[in-house]
N, C-alpha and C positions, 0 to 999 in steps of 0.2 A: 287527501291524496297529494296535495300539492307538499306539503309538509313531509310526506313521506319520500318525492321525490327529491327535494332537497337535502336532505339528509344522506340517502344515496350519493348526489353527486358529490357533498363534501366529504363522506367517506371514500369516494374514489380519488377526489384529490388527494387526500390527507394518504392515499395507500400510494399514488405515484410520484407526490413527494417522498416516501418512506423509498420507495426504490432507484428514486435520483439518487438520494441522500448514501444508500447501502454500495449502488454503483461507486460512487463520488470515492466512499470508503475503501472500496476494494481497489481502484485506480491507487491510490498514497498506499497501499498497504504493499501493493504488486511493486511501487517503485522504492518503498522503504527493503524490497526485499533484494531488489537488482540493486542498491546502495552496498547494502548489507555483502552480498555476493562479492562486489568489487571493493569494499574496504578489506576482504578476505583476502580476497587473491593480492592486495598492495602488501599487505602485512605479511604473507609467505612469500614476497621475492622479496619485503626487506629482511625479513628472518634469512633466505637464501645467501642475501648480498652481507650480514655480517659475520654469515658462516665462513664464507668465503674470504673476508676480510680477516679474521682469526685465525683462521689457518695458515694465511700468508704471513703472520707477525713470527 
């Protein structure tokens, strides 16, 4: 019995490490995407600003 309860318990650690671990992952995945978002948006007001800049030439 004792055997079987240990077992148990480092399968539930080994499954609340797996969901730190997946957490962890989706925090860098959520800020690689607000990254992403705002390299976008830098790159259409520089696309804007050498629209803008060509035209006035």
């Amino acid at each position: 019995l004792q055997l079987y309860e240990d077992i148990i318990a480092s399968d539930a650690q080994t499954i609340q490490v797996q969901q730190d671990t997946m957490a962890a992952q989706q925090e860098t995945i959520r800020a690689q995407a607000q990254m992403i978002k705002n390299m976008r948006l830098l790159l259409e007001r520089q696309d804007e600003r050498i629209e803008e800049l060509e035209r006035a030439v």
